[in-house]
C-alpha positions in Angstrom: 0.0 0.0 0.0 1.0 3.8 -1.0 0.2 6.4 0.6 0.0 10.0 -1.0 -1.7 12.9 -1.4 -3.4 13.5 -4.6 -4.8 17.3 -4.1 -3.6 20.1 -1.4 -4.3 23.6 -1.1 -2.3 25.8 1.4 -4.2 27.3 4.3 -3.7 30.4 6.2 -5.0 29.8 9.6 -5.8 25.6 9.9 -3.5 22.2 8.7 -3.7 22.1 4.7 -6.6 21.1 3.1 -5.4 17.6 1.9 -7.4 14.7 -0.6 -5.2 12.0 0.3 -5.3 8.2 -1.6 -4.3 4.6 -0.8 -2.8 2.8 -3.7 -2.6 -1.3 -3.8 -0.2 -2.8 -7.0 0.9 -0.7 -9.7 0.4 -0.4 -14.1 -2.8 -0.1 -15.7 -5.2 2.1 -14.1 -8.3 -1.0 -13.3 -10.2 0.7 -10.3 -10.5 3.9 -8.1 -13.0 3.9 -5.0 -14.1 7.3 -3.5 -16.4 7.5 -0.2 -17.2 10.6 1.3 -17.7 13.7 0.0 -19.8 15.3 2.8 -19.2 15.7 5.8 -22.1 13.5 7.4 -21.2 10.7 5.3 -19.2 9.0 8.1 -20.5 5.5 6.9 -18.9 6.3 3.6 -16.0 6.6 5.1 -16.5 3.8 7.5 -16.6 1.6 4.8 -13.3 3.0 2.8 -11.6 2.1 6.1 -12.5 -1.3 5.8 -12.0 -2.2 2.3 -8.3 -0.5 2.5 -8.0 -2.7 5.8 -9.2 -5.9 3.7 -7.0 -4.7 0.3 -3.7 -4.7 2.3 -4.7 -7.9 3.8 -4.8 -9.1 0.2 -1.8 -7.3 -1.2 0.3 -8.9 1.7 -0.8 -12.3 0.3 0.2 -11.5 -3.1 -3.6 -11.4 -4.2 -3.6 -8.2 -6.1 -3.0 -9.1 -9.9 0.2 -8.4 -11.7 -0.2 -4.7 -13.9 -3.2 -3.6 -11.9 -3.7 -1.0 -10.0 -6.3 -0.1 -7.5 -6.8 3.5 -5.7 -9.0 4.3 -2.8 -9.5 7.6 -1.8 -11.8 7.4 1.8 -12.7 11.1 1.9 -12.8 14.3 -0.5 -13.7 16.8 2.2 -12.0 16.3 5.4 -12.6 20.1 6.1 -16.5 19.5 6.0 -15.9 16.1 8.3 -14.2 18.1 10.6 -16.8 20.2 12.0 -19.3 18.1 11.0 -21.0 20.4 8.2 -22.4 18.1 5.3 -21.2 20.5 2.7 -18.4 23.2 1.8 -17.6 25.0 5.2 -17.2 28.5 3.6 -20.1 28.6 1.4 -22.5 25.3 1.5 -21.4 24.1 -1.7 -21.6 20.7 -2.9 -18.1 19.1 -4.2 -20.4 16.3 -6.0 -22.1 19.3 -8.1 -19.0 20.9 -9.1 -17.7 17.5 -11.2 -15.3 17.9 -14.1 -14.3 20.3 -12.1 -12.3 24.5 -13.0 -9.2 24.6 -11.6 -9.5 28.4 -11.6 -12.5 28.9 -10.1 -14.4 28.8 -6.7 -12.6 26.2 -4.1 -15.2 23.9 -4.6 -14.9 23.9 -8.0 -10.8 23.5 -7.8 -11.0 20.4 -6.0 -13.3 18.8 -8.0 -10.7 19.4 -10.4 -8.0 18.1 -8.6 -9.5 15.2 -7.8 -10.9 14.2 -11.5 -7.5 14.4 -12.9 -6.1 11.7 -10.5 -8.7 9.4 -11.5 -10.7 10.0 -14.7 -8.1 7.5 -16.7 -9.4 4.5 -14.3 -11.5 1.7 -16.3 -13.6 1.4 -13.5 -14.9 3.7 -10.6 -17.2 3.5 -8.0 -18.8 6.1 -4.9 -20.0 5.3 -1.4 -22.7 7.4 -1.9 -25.8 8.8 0.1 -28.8 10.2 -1.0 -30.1 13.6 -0.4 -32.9 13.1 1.5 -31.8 11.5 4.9 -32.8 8.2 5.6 -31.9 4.4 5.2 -31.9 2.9 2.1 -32.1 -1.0 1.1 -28.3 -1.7 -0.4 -27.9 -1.5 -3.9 -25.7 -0.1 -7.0 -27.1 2.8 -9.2 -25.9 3.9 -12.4 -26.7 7.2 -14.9 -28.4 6.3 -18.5 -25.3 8.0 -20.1 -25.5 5.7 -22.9 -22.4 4.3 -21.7 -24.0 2.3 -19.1 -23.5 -1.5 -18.6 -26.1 -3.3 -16.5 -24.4 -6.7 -17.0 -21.3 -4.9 -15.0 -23.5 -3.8 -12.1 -25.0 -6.9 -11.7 -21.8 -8.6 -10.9 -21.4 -6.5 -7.6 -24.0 -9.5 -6.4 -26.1 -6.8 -4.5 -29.9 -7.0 -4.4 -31.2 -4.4 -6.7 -30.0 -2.3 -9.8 -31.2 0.8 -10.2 -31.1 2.9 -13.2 -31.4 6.1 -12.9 -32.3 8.7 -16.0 -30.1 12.1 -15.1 -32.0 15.7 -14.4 -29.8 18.7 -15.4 -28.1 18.9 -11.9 -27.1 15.6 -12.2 -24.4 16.2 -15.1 -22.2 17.8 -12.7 -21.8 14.3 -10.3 -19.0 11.9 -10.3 -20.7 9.6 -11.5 -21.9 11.1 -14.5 -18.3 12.6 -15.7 -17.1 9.5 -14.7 -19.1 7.7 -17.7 -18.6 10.7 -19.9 -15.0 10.2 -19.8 -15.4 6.5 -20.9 -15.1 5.1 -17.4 -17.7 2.7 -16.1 -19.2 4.1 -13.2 -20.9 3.1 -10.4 -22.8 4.5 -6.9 -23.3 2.0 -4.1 -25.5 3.0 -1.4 -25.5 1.2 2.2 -28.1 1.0 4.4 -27.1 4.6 7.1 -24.9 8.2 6.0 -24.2 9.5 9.0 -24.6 6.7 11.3 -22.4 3.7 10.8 -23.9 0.4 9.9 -21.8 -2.5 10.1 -23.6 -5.2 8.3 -24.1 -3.2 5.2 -20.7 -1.5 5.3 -19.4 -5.0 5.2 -22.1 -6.5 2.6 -20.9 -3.3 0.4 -17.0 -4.4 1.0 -17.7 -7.3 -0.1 -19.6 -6.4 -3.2 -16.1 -4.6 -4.3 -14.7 -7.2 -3.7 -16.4 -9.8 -5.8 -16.5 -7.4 -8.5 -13.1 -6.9 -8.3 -12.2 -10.6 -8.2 -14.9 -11.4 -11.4 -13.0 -8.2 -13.3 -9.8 -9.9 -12.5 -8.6 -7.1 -10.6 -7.6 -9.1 -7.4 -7.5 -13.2 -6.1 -10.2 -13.7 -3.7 -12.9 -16.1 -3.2 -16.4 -14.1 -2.3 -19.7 -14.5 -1.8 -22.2 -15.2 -5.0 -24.4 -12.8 -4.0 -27.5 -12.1 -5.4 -29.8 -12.4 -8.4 -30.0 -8.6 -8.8 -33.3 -7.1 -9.5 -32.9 -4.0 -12.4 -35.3 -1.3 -11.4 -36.0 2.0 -12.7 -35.6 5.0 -10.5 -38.5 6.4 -12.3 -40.1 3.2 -10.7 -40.0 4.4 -7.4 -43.6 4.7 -5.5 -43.3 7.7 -2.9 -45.1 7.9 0.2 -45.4 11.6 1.4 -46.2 12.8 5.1 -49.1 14.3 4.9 -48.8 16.7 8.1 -45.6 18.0 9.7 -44.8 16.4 13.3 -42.9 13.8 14.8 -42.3 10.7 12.5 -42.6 6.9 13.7 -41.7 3.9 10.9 -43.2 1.0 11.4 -41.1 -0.9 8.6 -37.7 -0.8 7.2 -35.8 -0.9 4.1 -35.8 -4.5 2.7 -39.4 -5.4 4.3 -42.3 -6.5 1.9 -45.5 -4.7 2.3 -48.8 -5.6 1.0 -51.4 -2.7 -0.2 -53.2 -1.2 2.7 -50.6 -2.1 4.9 -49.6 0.8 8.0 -46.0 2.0 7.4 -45.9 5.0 9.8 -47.4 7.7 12.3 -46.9 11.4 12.4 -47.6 12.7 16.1 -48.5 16.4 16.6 -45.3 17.5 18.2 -47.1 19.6 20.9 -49.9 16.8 21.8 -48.4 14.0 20.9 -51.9 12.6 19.3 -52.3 11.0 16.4 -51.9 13.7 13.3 -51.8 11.3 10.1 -51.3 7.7 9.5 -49.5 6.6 6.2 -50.5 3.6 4.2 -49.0 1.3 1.3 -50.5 2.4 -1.8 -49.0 -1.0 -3.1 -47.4 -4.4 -2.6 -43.7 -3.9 -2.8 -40.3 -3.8 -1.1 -39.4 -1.0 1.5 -36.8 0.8 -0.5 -36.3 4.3 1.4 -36.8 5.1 4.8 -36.9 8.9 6.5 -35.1 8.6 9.9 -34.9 12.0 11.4 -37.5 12.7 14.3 -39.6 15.4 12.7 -40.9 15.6 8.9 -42.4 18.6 7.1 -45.8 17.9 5.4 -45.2 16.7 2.0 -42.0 15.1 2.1 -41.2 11.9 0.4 -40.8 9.6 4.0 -41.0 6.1 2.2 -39.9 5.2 -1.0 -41.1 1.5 -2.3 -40.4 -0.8 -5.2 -43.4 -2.0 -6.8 -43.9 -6.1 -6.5 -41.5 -7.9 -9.4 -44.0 -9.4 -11.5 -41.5 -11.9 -12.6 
């Protein structure tokens, strides 16, 4: 393993801003990991942590194929994880909106820079990601209709589901969607938590990398099959809004079946604590999105469901 830094900007009053990577073998450019790029996405970088832990386990073994190399870079905004602040901590920008990148213009907009030229030459690339909304998701690997998507590639990661997902004009300005742009296939995994670490599906996520890896021929390791992936259409997505503001109680969780009719959660008036809206399955499905903060606004998406396969 290598350590180095692969972006830096001086600082006038902190320690130097600093994007630093982990490097296993060496040659051809086969894979580049990134995890956080907020800075509540401590199970992003959670999960880094442990696939650099597993990779030098590997490389120690000899498991890491001849000419390959593999980069993992565990978080792009250290700054932001500092102080806890999900985004930019001068001016609430969004590094993952700022993607290729001007490396003359607003500091934001300079790392994202930075950062793309280290890794846009990799043939494969994939971000711990977390969605904007918070709340717990089921696990599963997402990909941009670019045109230069390849579902047959997401499905080796042996996760659950496979969602496609058709880009809206701020999305041309993620990772992920340069990424593919620049002829690298790219991928998003999302685990089950953002700012609260989740073991299981930090490790089910490792180990999804990992299997890919070893199935790309990137690395020697015997994983897990996995499973039978499910390809679903963001636009598939059935959204259950709150339909009052006030506290919020789930009764379900990501990955549960539900049936139509079927009681997902309570909103209590936040003053009374009675009973100010019960929420319902419109459908039978899988529990795909959960809210988990305490209060929710009226009209905000809490649950998120894939409809039933009819497969």
């Amino acid at each position: 393993m290598e350590r180095t830094t692969l972006f830096e900007i001086k600082a006038l009053y902190r320690d130097d801003f600093r994007v630093t990577g982990f490097s296993f073998g060496q040659g051809e450019k086969a894979i580049c990991i990134v995890g956080s790029m907020r800075g509540n996405e401590n199970q992003q970088l959670y999960a880094c942590s442990q696939l650099i832990r597993k990779l030098t386990e590997l490389e120690a073994k000899g498991r890491i194929s001849p000419d390959r190399q593999i980069l993992v870079i565990p978080c792009v905004n250290p700054y932001s994880m500092n102080i806890k602040k999900r985004f930019w901590t001068i001016d609430n920008t969004d590094i993952n909106r700022m993607f290729p990148g001007y490396s003359l213009g607003e500091t934001t907009q300079r790392i994202a820079a930075g950062v793309f030229e280290q890794i846009k030459d990799f043939t494969y690339g994939i971000q711990f990601a977390s969605f904007y909304m918070p709340g717990a998701f089921v696990p599963h690997v997402r990909m941009m209709k670019t045109g230069f998507e390849n579902v047959e590639l997401a499905k080796k990661f042996g996760l659950p589901y496979v969602v496609l997902h058709t880009p809206r004009p701020f999305d041309t300005t993620t990772l992920n969607y340069n990424w593919q742009i620049w002829e690298t296939q790219a991928f998003s995994l999302y685990t089950t938590n953002t700012s609260r670490i989740d073991k299981v599906s930090a490790k089910q996520a490792v180990d999804a990398i990992l299997n890919f890896m070893s199935k790309q021929g990137i690395i020697r390791y015997r994983g897990y099959d996995g499973y039978i992936p499910r390809v679903i259409e963001s636009e598939d997505f059935v959204s259950v809004r709150a339909e009052k503001a006030g506290f919020f109680e789930a009764y379900v969780k990501p990955g549960d079946e539900v049936y139509e009719g079927q009681l997902l959660a309570h909103i209590l008036d936040p003053y009374l604590g009675t009973l100010r809206a019960a929420l319902f399955s419109p459908i039978q499905g899988t529990v795909a999105f959960v809210h988990d903060e305490a209060m929710t606004y009226e009209s905000t998406a809490v649950l998120k469901l894939f409809p039933e396969d009819d497969l």
